[in-house]
C-alpha positions as semicolon CSV with decimal commas, in nm:
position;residue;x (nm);y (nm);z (nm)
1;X;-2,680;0,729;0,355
2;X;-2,388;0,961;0,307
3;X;-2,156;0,924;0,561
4;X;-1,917;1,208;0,695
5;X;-1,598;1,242;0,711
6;X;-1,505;1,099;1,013
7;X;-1,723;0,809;0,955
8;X;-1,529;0,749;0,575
9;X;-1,211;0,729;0,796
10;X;-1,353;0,527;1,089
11;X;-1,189;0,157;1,111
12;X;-1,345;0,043;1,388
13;X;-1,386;-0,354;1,428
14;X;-1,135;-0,364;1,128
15;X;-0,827;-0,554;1,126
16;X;-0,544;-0,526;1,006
17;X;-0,176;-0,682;0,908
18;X;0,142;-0,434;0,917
19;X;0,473;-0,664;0,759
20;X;0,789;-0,535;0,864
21;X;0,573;-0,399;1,174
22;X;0,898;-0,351;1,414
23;X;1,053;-0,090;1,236
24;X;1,016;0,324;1,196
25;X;0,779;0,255;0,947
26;X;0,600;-0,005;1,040
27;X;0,555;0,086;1,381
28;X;0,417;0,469;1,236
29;X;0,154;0,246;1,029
30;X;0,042;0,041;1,305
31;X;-0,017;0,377;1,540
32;X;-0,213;0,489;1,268
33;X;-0,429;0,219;1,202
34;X;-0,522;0,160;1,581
35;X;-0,595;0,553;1,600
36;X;-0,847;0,489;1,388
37;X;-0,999;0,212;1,568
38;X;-0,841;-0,131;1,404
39;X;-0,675;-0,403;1,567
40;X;-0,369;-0,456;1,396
41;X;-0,084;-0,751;1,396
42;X;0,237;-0,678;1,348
43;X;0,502;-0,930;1,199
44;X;0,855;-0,957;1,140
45;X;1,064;-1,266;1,090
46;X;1,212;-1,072;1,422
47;X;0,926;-1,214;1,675
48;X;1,125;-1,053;1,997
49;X;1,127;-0,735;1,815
50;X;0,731;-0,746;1,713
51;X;0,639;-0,872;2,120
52;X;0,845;-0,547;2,235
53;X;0,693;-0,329;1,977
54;X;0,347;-0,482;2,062
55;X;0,424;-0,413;2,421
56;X;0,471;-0,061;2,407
57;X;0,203;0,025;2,177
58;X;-0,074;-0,151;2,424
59;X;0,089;0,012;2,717
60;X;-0,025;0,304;2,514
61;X;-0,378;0,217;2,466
62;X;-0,330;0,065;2,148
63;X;-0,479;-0,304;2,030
64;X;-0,157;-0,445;1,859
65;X;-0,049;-0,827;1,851
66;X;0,287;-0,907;1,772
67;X;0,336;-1,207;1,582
68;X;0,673;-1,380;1,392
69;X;0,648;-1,421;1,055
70;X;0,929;-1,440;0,750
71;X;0,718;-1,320;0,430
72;X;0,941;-1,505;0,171
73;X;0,777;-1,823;0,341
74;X;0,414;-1,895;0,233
75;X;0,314;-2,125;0,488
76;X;0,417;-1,876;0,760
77;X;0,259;-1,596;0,617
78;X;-0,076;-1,826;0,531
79;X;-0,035;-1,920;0,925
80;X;-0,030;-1,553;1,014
81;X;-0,403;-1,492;0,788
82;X;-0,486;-1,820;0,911
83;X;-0,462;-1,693;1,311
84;X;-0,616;-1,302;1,223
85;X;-0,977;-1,528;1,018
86;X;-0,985;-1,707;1,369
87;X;-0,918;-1,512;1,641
88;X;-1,142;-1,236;1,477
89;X;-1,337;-1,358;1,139
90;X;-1,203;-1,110;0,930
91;X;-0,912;-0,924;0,753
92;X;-0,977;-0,580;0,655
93;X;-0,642;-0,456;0,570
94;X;-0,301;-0,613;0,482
95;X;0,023;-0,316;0,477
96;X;0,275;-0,523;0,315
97;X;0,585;-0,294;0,446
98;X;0,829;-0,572;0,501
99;X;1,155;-0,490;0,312
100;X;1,505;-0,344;0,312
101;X;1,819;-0,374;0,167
102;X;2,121;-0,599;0,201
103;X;2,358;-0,430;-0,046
104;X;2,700;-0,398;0,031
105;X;2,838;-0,411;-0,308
106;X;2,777;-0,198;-0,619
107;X;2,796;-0,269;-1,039
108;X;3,018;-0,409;-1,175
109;X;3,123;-0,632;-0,890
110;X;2,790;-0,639;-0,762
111;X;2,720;-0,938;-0,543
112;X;2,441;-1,151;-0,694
113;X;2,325;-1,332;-0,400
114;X;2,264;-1,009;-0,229
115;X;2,087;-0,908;-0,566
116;X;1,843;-1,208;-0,490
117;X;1,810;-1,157;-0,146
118;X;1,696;-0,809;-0,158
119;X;1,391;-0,940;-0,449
120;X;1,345;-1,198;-0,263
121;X;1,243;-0,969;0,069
122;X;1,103;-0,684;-0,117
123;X;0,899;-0,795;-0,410
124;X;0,823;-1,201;-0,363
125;X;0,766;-1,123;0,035
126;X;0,515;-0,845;-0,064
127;X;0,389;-1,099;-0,374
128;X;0,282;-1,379;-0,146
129;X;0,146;-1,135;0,147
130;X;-0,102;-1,007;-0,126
131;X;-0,189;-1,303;-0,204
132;X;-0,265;-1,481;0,145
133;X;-0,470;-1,213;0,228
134;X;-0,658;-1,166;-0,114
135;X;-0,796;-1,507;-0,048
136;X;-0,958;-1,445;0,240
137;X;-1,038;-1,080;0,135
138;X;-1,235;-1,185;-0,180
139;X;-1,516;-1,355;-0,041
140;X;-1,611;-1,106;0,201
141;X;-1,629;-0,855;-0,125
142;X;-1,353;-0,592;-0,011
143;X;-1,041;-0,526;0,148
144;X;-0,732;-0,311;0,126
145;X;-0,387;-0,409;0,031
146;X;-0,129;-0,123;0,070
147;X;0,244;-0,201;-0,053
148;X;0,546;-0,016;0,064
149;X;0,729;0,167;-0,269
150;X;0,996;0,405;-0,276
151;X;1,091;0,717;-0,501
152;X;1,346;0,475;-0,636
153;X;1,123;0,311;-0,782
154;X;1,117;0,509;-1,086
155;X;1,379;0,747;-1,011
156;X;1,760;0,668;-1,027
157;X;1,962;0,772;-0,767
158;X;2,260;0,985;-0,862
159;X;2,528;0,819;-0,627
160;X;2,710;1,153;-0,643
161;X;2,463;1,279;-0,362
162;X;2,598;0,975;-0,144
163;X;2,861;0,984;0,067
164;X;3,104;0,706;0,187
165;X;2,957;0,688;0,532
166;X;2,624;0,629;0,393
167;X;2,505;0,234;0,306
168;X;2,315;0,305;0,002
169;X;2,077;0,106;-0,115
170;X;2,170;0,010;-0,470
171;X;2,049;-0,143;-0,813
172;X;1,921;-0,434;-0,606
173;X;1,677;-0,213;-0,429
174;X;1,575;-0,041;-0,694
175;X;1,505;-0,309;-0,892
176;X;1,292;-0,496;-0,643
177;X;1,086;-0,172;-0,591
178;X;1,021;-0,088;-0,930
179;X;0,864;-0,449;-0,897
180;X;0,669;-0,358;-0,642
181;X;0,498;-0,036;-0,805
182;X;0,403;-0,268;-1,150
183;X;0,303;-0,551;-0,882
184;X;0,079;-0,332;-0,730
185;X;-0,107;-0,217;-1,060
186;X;-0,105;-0,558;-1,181
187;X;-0,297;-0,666;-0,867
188;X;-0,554;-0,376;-0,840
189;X;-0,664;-0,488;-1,199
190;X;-0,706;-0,846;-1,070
191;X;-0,889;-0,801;-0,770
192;X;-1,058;-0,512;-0,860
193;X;-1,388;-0,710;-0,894
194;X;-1,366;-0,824;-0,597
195;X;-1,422;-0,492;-0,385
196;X;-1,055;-0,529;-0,315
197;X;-0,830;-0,210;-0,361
198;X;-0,476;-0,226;-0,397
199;X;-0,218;0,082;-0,353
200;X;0,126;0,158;-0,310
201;X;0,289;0,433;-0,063
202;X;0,680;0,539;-0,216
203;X;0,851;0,763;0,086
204;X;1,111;0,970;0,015
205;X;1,429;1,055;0,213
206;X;1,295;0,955;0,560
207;X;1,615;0,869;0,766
208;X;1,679;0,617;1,083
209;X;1,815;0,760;1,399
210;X;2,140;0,644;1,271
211;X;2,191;0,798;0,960
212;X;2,473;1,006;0,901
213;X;2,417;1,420;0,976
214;X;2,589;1,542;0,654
215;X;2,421;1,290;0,460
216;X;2,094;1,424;0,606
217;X;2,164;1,835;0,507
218;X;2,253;1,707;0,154
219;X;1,949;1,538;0,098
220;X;1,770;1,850;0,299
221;X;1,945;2,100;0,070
222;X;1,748;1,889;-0,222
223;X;1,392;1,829;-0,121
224;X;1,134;2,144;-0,169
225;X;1,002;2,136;0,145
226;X;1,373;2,172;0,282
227;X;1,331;1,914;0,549
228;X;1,386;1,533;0,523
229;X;1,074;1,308;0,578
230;X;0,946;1,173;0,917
231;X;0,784;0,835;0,948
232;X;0,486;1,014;1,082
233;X;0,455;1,178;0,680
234;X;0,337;0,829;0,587
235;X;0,002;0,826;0,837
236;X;-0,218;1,028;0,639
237;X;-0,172;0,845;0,296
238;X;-0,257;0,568;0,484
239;X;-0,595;0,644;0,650
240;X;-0,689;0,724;0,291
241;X;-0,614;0,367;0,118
242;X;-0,699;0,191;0,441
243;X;-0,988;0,331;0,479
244;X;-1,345;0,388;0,276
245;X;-1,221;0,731;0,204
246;X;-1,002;0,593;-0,036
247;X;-1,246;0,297;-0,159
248;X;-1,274;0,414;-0,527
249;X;-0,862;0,437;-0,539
250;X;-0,690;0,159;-0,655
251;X;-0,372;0,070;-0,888
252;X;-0,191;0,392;-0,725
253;X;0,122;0,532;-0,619
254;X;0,113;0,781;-0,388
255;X;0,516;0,943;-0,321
256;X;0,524;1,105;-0,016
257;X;0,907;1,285;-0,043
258;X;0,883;1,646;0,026
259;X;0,878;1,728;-0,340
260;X;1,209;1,537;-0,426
261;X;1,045;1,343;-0,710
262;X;0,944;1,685;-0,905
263;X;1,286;1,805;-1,033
């Protein structure tokens, strides 16, 4: 039976896991997800964070479950899966947005620790939520892994656009989410037997609430669209991959930056 198109985007009685699920980003994916119809958990190595989050989004309607978790620890992380399989039986989708930067210091005195840390978060945090989930994802025949990219991950960023205000993100960064983008394709072609897709979202220029104004116009005065991104920009691209409208895409980057990434 052919379904429509409301029924290809329908992900009701799915669940879902959103990493990093306290922050702009996160909290944008979870919204969309429970739109839809999932339950979705959110988890940060910040548990207050995740309970308020959680909080707000049921007071809104929303199925959400807020749950402490530090991605660069396996056992956590396998606890997290471990809770979703009972609680519900299944685990439809796992967003592995958790990430960020802890650069304060730049080539050639770059810090190496913080060099580590920021892999460590970024591409070994989203390494071992793949995984976790993938094991319970395979024998059920499907599933949906969506990573968290960047246009950094194959652009470099010309530090002349930065200004001194601004905490840039930095080789580290860059580095870790160039691993995520060849993590990603290395992953769809290993679970692609398994019904499980795997997909990566790179944002562009979408800034916090805190984010300098003049650093905003430049990067304005550079995108196509001339506006910066807002987290809401991500939702769409990720009905598609989370959804069976986007079953037959996997080992994909889709860069969602206003056009910054053409020039």
């Amino acid at each position: 039976m052919i379904k429509t198109i409301q029924e290809l985007f329908d992900l009701t009685d799915r669940t879902a896991i959103v990493t990093g699920g306290g922050t702009h980003l996160g909290t944008a994916f979870t919204e969309a997800l429970c739109d839809l119809g999932a339950k979705v958990y959110i988890a940060s190595r910040r548990a207050r964070l995740c309970d308020e989050v959680a909080e707000v989004l049921r007071g809104r309607g929303l199925d959400v479950v807020g749950v402490g978790c530090d991605v660069t620890d396996e056992a956590q992380v396998d606890a997290l899966v471990e809770r979703v399989m009972v609680e519900n039986g299944r685990l439809d989708i796992a967003v592995c947005n958790a990430g960020g930067s802890f650069t304060t210091s730049y080539p050639p005195n770059g810090d190496i620790d913080e060099f580590k840390r920021t892999l460590d978060l970024n591409l070994t945090g989203t390494y071992i939520t793949a995984q976790c989930a993938s094991r319970v994802m395979i024998p059920e025949k499907r599933g949906s892994i969506i990573t968290l990219g960047s246009i950094g991950a194959t652009l470099s960023m010309d530090t002349r656009i930065y200004n001194s205000e601004f905490k840039r993100s930095g080789p580290p960064y860059l580095a870790a989410k160039g691993g995520v983008l060849n993590l990603t394709r290395a992953l769809a072609a290993e679970f692609g037997e398994y019904g499980i897709t795997v997909n990566c979202i790179s944002p562009g220029q979408i800034p916090r609430i805190d984010t300098n104004v003049d650093q905003i116009e430049t990067f304005r005065k550079m995108i196509p669209l001339q506006r910066t991104g807002l987290s809401e920009d991500l939702k769409g691209s990720l009905a598609l991959l989370a959804s069976d409208a986007g079953g037959w895409i996997t080992g994909q980057e889709i860069r969602i930056d206003g056009g910054w990434s053409i020039w």
